[in-house]
C-alpha positions as CSV (number, residue, x, y, z in Angstrom):
1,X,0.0,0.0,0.0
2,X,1.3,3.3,-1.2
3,X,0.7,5.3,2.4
4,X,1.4,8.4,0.9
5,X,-1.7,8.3,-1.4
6,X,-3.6,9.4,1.5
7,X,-3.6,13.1,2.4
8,X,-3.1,12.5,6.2
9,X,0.3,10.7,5.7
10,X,3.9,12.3,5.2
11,X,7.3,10.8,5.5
12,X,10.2,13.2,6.8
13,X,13.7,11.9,6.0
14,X,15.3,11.2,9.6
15,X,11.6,11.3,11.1
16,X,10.6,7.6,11.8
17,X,13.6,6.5,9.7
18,X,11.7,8.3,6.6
19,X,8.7,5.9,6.7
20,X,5.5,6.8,6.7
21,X,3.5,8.2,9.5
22,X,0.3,10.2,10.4
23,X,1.2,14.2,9.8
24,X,2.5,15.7,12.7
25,X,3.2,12.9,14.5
26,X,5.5,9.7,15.0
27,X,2.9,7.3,14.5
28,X,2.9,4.9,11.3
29,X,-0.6,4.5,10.2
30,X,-0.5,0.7,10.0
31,X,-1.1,0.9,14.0
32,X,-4.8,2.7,12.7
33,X,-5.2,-0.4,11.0
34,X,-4.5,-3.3,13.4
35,X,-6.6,-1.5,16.1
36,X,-9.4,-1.6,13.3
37,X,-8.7,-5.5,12.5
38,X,-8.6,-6.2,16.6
39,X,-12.3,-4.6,16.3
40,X,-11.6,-1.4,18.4
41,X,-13.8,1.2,17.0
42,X,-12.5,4.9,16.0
43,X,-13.5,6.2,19.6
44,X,-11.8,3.5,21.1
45,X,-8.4,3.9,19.1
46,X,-8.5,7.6,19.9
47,X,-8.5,7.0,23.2
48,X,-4.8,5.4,23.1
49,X,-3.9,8.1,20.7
50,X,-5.7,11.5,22.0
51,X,-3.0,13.5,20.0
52,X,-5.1,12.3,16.7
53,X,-8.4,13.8,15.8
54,X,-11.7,10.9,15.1
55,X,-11.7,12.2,11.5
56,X,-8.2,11.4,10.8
57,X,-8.4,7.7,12.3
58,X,-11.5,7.6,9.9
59,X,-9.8,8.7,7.0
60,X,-6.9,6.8,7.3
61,X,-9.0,3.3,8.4
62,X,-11.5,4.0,5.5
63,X,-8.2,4.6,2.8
64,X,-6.5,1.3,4.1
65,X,-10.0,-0.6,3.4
66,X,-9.9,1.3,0.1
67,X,-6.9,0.0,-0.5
68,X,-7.3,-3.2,0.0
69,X,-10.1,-3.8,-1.7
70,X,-8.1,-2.8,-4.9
71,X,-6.1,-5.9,-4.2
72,X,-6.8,-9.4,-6.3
């Protein structure tokens, strides 16, 4: 998945070793999507993240599902 597709995502060289994460933060967005497979709701995930906003977990869960429906 090409993370930086998605308009909440930015990679910084030396940030995070350049990988992806959610802008303004440290945090890669594939943590959004395990707490999404464990079942954890948006509300839920926000609560172990309250740096992050509800509609940016949203965004980023909804363009991961996105994404991987594309896949065969």
């Amino acid at each position: 998945m090409n993370w930086l597709d998605c308009d909440q995502i930015e990679a910084v060289p030396g940030k995070v070793g350049g990988r992806p994460v959610i802008k303004g933060t440290r945090i890669e967005p594939e943590v959004l999507v395990v707490e999404a497979e464990y079942g954890r709701t948006p509300e839920e995930t926000l609560a172990d993240f309250p740096t992050l906003q509800i509609e940016t977990i949203r965004a980023i869960q909804a363009f991961a599902a996105k994404q991987q429906q594309l896949v065969p």
